[in-house]
Backbone as JSON, one array per atom type, in Angstrom:
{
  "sequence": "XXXXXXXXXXXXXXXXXXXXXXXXXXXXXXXXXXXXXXXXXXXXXXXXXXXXXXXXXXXXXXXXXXXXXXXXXXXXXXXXXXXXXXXXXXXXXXXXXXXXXXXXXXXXXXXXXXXXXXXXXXXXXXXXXXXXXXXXXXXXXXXXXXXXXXXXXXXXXXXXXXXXXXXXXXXXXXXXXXXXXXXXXXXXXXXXXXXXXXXXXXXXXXXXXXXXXXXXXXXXXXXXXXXXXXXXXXXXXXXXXXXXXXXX",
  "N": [[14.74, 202.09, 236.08], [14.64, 200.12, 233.67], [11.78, 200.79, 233.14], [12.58, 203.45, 232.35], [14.23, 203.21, 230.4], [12.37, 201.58, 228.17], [10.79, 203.61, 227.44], [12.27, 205.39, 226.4], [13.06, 204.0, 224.19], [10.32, 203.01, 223.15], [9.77, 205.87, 222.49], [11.92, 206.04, 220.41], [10.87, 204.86, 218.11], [8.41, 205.86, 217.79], [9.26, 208.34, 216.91], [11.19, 207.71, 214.8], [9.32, 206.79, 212.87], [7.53, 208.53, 211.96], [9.73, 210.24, 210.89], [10.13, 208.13, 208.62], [7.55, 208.42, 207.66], [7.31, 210.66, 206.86], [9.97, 211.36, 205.02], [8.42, 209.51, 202.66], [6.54, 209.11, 199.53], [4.1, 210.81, 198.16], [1.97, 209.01, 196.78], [0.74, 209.72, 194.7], [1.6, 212.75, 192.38], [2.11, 215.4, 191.46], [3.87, 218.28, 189.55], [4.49, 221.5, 188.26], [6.56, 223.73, 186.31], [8.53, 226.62, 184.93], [9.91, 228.54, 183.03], [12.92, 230.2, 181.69], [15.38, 231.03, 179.36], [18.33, 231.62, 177.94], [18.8, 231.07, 175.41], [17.01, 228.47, 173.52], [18.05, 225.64, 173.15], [18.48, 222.27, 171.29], [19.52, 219.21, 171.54], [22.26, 219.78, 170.96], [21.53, 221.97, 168.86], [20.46, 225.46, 168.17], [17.42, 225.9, 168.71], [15.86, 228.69, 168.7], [16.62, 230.78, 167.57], [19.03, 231.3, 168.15], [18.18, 233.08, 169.53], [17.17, 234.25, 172.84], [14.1, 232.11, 175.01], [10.69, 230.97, 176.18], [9.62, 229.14, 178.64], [7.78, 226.12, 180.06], [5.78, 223.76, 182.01], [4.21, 220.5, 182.56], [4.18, 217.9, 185.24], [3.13, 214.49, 185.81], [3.66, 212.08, 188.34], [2.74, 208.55, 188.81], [3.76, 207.4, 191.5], [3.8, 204.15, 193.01], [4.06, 202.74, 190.84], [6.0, 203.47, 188.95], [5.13, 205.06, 186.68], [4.69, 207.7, 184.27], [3.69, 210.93, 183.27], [3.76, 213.81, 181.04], [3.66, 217.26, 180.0], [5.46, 220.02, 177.59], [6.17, 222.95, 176.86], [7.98, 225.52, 174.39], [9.07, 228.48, 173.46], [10.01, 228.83, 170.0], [11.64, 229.41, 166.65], [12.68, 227.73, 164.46], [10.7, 226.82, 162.91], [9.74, 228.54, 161.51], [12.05, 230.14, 160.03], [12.8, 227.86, 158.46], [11.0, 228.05, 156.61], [8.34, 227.94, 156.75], [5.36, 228.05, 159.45], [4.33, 229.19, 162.46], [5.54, 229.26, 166.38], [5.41, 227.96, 168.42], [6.76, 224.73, 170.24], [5.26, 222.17, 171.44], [6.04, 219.56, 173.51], [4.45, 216.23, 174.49], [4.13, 213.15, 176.81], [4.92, 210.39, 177.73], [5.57, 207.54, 179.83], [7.3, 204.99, 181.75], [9.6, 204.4, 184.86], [11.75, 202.98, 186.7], [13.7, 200.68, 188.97], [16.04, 198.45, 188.37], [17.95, 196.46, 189.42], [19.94, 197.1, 192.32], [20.82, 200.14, 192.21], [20.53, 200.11, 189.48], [18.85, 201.44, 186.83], [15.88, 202.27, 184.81], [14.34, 203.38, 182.29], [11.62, 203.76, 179.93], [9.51, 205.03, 176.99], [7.93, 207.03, 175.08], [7.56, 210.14, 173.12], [6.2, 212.9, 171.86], [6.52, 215.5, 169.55], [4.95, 218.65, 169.28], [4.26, 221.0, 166.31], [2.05, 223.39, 166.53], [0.21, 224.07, 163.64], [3.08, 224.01, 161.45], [3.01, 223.88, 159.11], [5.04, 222.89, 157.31], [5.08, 220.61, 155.72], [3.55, 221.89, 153.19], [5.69, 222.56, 152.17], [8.15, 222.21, 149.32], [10.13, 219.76, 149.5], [10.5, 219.38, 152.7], [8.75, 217.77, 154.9], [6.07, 217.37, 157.37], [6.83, 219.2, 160.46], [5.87, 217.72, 162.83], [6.85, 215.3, 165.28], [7.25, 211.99, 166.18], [8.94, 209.94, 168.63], [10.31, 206.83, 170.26], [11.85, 205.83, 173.29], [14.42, 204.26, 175.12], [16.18, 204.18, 178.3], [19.14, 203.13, 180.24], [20.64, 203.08, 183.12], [23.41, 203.91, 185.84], [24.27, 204.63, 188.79], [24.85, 208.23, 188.96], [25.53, 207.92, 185.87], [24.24, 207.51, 182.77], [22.98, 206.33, 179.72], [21.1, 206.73, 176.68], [18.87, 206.17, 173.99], [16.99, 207.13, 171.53], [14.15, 206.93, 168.96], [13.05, 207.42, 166.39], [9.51, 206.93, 164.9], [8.6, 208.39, 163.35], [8.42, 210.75, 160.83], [11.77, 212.66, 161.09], [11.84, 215.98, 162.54], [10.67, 217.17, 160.19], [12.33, 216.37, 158.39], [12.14, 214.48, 155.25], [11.28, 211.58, 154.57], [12.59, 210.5, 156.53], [11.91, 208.63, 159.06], [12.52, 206.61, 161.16], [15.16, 207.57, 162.07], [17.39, 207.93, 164.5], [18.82, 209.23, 167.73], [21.25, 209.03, 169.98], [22.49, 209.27, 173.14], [24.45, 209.61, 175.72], [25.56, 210.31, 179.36], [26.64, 211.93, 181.94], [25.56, 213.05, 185.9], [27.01, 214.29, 188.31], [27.13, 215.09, 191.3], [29.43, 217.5, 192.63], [29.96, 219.28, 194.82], [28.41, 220.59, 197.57], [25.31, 220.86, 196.53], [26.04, 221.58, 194.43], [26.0, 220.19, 191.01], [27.08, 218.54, 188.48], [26.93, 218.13, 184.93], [27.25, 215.98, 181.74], [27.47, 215.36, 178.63], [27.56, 213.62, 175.94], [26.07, 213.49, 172.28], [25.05, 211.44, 169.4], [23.3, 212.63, 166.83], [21.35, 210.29, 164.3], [20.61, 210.81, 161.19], [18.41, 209.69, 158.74], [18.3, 208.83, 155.82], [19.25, 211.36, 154.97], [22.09, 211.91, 155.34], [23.65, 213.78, 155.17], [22.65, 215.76, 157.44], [23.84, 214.52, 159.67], [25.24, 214.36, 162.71], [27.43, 214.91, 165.41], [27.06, 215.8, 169.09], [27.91, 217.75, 172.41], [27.76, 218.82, 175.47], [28.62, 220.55, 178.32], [28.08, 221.44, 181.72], [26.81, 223.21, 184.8], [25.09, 223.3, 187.19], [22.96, 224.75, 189.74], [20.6, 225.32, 192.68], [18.91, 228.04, 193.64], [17.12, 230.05, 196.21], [14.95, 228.67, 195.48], [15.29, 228.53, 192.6], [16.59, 226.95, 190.01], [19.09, 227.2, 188.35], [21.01, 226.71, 185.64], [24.2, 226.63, 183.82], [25.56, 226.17, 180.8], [27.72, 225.06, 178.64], [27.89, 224.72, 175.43], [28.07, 222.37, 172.19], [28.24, 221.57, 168.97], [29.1, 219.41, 165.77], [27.79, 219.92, 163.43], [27.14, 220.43, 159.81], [28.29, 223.69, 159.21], [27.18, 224.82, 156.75], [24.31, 223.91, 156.33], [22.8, 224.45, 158.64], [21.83, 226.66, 159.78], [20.63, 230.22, 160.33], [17.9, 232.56, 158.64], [19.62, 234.67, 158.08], [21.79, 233.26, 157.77], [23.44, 232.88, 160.6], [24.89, 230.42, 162.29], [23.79, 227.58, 163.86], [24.72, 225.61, 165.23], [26.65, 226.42, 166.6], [29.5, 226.47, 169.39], [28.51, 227.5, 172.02], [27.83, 229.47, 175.35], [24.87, 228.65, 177.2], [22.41, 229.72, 179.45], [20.2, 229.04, 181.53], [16.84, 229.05, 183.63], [14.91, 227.72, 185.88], [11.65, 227.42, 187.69], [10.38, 225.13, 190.01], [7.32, 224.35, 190.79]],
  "CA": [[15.61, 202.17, 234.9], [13.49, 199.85, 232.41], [10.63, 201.86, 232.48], [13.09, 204.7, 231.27], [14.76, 202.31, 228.68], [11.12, 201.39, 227.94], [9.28, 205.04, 227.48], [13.06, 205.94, 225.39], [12.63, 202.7, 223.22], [9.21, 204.01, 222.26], [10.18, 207.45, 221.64], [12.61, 205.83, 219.51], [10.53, 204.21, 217.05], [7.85, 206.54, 217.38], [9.88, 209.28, 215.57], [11.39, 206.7, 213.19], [8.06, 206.18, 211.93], [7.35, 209.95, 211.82], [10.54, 210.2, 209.79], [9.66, 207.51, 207.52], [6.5, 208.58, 206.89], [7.92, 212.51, 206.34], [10.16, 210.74, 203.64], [7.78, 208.45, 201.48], [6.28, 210.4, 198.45], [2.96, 210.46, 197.96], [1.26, 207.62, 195.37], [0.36, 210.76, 192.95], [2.59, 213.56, 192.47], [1.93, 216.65, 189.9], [4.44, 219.52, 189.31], [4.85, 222.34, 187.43], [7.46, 224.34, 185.71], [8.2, 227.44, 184.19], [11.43, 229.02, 182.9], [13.71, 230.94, 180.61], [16.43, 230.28, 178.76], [19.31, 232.77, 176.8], [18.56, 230.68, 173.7], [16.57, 227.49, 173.42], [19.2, 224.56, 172.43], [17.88, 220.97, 171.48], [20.58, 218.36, 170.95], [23.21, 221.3, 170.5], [21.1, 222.77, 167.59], [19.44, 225.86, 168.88], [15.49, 226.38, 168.4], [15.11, 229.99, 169.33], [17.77, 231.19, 166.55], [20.24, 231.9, 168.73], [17.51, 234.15, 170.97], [16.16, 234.03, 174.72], [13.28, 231.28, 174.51], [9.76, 230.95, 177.31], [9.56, 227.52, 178.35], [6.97, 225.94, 180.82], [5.2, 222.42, 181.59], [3.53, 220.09, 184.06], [4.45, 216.58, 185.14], [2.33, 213.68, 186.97], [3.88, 210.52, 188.89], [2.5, 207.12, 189.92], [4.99, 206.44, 192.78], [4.5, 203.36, 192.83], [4.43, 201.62, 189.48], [7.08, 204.41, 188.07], [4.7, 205.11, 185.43], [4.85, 209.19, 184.38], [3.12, 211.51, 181.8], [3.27, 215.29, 181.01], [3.74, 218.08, 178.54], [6.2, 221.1, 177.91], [6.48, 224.05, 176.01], [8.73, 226.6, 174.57], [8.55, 229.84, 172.79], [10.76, 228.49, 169.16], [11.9, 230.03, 165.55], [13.69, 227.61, 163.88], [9.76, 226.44, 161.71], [9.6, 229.89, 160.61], [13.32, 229.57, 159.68], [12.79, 226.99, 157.69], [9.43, 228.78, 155.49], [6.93, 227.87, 157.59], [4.77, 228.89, 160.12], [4.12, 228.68, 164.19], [6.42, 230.11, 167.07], [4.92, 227.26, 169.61], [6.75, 223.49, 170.34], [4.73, 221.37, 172.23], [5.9, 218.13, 173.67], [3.79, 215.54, 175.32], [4.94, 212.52, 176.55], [4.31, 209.11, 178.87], [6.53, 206.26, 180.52], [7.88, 204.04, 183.2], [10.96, 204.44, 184.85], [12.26, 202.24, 188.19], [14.94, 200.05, 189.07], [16.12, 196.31, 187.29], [18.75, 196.02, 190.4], [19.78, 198.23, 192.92], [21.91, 201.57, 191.52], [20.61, 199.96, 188.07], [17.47, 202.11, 187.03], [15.46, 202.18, 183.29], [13.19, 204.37, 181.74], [11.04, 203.91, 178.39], [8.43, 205.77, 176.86], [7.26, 207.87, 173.89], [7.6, 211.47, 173.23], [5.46, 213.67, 170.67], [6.92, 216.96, 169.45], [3.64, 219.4, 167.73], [4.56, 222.02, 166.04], [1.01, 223.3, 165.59], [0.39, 225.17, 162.01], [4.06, 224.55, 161.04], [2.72, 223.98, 157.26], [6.42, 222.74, 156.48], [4.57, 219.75, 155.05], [3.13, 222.03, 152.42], [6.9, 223.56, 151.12], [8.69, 221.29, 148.36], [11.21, 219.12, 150.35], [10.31, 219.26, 153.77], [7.85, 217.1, 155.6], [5.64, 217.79, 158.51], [8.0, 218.77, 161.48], [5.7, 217.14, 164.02], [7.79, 214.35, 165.37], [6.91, 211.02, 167.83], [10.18, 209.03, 169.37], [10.18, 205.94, 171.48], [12.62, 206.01, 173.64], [15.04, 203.52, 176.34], [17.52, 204.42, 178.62], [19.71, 202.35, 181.53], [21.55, 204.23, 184.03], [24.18, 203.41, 186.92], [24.66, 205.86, 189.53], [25.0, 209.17, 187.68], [25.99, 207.88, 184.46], [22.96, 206.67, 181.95], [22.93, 205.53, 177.9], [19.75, 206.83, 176.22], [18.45, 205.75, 172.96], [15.63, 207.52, 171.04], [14.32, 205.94, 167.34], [12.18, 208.13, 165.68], [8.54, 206.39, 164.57], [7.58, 209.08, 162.23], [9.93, 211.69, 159.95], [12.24, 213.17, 162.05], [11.54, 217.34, 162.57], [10.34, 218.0, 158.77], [13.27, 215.84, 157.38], [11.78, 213.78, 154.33], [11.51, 209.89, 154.29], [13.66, 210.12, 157.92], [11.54, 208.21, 159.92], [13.88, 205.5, 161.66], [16.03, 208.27, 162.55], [18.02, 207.68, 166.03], [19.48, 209.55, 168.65], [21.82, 208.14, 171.18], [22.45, 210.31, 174.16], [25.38, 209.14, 177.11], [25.67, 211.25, 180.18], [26.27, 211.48, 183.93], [24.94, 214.3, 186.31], [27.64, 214.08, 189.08], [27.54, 216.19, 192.43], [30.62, 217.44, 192.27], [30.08, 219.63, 195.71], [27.07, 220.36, 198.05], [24.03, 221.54, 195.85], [26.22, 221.37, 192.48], [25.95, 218.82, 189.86], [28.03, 218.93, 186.98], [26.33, 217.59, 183.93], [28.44, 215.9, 180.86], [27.0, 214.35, 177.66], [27.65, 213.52, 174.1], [25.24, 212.72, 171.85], [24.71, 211.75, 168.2], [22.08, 212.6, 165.63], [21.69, 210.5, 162.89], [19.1, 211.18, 160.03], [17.7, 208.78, 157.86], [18.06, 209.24, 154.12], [19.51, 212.52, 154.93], [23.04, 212.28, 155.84], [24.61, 215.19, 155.41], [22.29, 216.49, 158.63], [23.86, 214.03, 160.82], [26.29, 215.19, 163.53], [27.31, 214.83, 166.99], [26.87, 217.17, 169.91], [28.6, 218.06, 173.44], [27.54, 219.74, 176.49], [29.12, 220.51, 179.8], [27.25, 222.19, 182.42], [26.78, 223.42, 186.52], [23.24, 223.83, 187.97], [22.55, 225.31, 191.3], [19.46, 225.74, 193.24], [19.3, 229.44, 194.67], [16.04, 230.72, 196.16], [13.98, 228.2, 194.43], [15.12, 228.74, 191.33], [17.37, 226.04, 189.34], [20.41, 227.72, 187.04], [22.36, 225.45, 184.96], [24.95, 227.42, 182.86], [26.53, 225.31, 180.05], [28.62, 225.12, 177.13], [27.59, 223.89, 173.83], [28.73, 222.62, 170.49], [28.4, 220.52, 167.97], [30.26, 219.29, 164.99], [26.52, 219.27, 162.67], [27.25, 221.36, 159.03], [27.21, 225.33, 159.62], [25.9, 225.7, 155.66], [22.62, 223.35, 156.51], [22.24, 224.45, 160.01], [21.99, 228.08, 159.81], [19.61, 230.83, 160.7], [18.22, 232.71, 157.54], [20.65, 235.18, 158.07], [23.82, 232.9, 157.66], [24.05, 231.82, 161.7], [25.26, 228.72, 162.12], [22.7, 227.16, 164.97], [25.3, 224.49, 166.23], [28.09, 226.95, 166.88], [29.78, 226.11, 170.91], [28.13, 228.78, 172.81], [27.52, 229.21, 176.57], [23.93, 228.78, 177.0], [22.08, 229.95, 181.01], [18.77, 228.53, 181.7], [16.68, 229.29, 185.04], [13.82, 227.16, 186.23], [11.34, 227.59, 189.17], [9.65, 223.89, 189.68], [6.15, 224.19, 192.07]],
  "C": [[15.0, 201.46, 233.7], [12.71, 200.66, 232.02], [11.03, 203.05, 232.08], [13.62, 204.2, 230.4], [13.46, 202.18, 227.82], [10.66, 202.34, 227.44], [10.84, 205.34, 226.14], [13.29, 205.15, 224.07], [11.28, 203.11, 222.22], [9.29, 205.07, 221.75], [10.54, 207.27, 220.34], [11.94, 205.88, 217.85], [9.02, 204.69, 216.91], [8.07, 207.52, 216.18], [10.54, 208.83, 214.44], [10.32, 206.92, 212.42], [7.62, 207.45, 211.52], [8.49, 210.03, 210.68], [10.28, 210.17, 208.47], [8.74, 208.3, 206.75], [6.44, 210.14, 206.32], [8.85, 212.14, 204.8], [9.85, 210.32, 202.43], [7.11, 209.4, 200.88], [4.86, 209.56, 198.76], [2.79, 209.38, 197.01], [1.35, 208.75, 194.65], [1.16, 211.88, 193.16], [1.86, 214.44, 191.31], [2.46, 217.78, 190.63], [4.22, 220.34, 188.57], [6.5, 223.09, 187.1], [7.44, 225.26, 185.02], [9.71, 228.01, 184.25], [12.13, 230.05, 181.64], [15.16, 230.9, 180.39], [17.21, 231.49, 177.58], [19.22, 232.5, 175.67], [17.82, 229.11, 174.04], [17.71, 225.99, 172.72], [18.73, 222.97, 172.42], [18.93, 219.74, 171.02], [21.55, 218.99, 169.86], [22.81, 222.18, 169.08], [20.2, 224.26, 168.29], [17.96, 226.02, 167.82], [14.9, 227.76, 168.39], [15.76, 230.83, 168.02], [18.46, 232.27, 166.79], [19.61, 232.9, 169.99], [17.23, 233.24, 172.13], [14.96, 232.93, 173.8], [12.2, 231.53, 176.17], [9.53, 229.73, 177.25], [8.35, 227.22, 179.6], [6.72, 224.42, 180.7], [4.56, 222.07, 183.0], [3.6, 218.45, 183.9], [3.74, 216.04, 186.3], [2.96, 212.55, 187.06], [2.87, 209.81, 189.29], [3.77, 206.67, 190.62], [4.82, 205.39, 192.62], [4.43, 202.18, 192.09], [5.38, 202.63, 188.71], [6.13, 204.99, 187.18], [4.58, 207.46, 185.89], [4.35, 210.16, 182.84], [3.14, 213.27, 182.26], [3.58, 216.11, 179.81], [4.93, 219.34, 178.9], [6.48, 221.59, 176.69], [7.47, 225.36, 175.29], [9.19, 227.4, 173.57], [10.01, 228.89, 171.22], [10.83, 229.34, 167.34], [11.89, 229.23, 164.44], [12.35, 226.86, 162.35], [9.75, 227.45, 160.93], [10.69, 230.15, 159.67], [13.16, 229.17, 158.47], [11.84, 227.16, 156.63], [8.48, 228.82, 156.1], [5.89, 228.81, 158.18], [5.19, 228.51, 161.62], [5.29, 229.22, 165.18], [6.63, 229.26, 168.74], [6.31, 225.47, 169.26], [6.1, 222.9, 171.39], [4.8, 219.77, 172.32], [4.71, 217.51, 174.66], [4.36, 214.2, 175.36], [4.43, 211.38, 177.63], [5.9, 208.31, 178.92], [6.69, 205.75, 181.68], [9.39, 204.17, 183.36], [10.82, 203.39, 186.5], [13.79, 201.84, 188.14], [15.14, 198.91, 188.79], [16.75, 196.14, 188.56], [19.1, 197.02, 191.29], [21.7, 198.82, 192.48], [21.56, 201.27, 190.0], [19.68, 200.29, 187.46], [17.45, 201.82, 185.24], [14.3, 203.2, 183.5], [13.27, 204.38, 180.36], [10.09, 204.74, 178.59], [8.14, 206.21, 175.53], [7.3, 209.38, 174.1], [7.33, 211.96, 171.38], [6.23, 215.16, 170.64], [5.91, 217.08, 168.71], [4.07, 220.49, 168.08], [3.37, 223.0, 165.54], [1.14, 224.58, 164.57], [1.59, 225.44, 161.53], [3.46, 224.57, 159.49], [3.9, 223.33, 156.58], [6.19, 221.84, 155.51], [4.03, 220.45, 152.9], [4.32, 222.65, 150.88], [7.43, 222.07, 150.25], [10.27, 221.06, 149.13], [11.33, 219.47, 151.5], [9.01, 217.81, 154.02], [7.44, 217.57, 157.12], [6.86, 217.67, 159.65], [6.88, 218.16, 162.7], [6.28, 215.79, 163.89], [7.24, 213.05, 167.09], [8.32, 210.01, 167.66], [9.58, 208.25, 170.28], [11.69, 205.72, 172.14], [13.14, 204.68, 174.76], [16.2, 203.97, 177.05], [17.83, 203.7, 179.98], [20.58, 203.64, 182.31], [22.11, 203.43, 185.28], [24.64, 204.29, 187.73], [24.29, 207.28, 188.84], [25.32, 209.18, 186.59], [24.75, 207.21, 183.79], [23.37, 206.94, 180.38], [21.24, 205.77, 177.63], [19.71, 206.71, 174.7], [16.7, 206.41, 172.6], [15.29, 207.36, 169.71], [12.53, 206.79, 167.39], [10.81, 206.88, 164.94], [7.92, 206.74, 163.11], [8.96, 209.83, 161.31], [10.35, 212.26, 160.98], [12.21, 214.95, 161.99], [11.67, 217.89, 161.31], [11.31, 217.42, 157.86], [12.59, 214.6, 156.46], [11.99, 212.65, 154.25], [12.68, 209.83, 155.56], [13.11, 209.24, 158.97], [12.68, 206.9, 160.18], [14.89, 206.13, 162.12], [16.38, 208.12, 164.28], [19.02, 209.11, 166.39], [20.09, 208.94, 169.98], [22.7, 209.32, 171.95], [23.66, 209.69, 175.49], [26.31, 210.51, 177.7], [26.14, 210.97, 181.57], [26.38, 212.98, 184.31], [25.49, 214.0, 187.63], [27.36, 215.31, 189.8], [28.84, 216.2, 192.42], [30.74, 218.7, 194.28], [29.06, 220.02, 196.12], [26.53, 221.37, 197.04], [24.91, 221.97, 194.48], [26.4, 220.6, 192.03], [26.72, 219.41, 188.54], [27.73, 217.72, 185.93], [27.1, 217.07, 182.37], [27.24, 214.86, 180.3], [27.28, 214.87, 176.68], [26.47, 212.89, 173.32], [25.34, 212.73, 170.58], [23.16, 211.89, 167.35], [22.15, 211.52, 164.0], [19.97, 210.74, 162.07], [19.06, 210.33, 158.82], [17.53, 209.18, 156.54], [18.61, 210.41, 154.36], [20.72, 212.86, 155.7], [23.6, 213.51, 156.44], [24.07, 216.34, 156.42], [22.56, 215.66, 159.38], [25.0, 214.57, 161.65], [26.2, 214.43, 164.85], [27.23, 216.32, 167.86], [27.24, 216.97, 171.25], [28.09, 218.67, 174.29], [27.89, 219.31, 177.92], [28.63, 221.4, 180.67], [27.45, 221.98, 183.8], [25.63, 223.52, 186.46], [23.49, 223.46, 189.69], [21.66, 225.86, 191.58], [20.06, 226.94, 194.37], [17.29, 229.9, 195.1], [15.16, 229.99, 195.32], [14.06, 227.61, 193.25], [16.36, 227.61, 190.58], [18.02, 226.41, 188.5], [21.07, 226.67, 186.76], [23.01, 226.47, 183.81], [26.07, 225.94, 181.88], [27.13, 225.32, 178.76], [28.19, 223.94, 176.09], [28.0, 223.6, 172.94], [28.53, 221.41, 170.0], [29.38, 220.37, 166.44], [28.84, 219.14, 163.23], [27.26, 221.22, 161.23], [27.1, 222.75, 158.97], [26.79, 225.74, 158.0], [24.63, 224.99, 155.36], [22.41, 223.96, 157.77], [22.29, 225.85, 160.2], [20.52, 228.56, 159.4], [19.3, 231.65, 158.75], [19.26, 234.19, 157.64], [22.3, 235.46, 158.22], [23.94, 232.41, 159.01], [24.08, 230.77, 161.89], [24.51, 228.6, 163.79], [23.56, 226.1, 165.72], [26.56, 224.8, 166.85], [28.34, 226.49, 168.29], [29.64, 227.64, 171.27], [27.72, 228.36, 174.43], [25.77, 229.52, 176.75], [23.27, 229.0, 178.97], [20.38, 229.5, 180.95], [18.05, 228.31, 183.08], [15.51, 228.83, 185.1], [13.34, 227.27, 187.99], [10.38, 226.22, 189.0], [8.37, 224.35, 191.49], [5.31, 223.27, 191.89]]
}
């Protein structure tokens, strides 16, 4: 009877360790992404103007110093819109995220928006829309407080640099394999009031086959006779927006 307690003792903590070691992430990590979206929407303003948008990217972890860098793309209007040129946004971006206590997590960093060849720089009252943010955010369970403070002008707005965004959310399972997503956020703009606003979104996402759907409702409260397409649409109207990602 030992030597069967004995041989089932080992078993034990053989396959523990198998477990474990099926669990623990690698040290280096790199994903991809690629997706599409009924309209492109960026802090309830959309980008696409009001169209479908092609989005894509690729992200690399250090497990275990948190530290994280990557880029992402997606098909946009709203430079052309505006006089310009270009049809591309391209973020890139770095940081650290972990935990201060346990359930009490952080993440800083930096994030570049290039808009390359918008030209907006060259129209009378604009400024270049490429845009760099530094960013902080705390989080407690599913609920997190994000803060982002513009470095440079904020997306082509004139003498805006210092411009903030403050972002508070939580991304609750609400039943197996759905999360139900809730945040408010404001914009403000620097020297340029009368584009500041807040913005709303409530959302589901469910993994089917791979693929990641989040369907959500939009709106903001940002001016519809500055925030409009050139054919009069108002870009911050509350619309239901569907967005489908495959992550490999």
């Amino acid at each position: 009877m030992k030597k069967v307690l004995l041989a089932a003792a080992v078993a034990a903590t053989f396959v523990g360790s198998i477990a474990q070691a099926e669990e623990a992430k690698p040290d280096h990590e790199l994903s991809f992404n690629v997706g599409v979206a009924s309209e492109y929407r960026y802090r309830g303003i959309s980008q696409s103007r009001l169209d479908p948008a092609l989005q894509g990217g690729a992200d690399y972890t250090h497990t275990p110093s948190g530290f994280y860098a990557g880029t992402w793309l997606s098909s946009i209007k709203w430079t052309k819109d505006a006089g310009g040129s270009g049809d591309v946004e391209w973020d890139l971006y770095a940081g650290k995220k972990g935990e201060i206590v346990k359930d009490v997590s952080y993440d800083v960093g930096v994030l570049s928006y290039v808009y390359p060849s918008n030209g907006l720089d060259k129209l009378a009252g604009w400024a270049n829309a490429n845009t760099t943010e530094i960013y902080g955010q705390l989080g407690y369970g599913p609920v997190y407080a994000k803060y982002s403070h513009s470095v440079t002008n904020l997306f082509g707005f004139v003498d805006s640099k210092n411009s903030g965004y403050l972002d508070l959310g939580a991304n609750i399972e609400v039943a197996p394999g759905y999360t139900l997503g809730l945040h408010v956020g404001r914009q403000t703009v620097k020297n340029n009031s009368a584009y500041t606003y807040n913005d709303w979104k409530v959302g589901v996402s469910k993994e089917f086959a791979g693929i990641t759907f989040n369907l959500a409702a939009i709106g903001t409260n940002a001016d519809d006779k500055l925030y409009v397409t050139p054919a009069g649409k108002f870009t911050g109207k509350t619309a239901a927006v569907l967005t489908a990602v495959k992550s490999f």
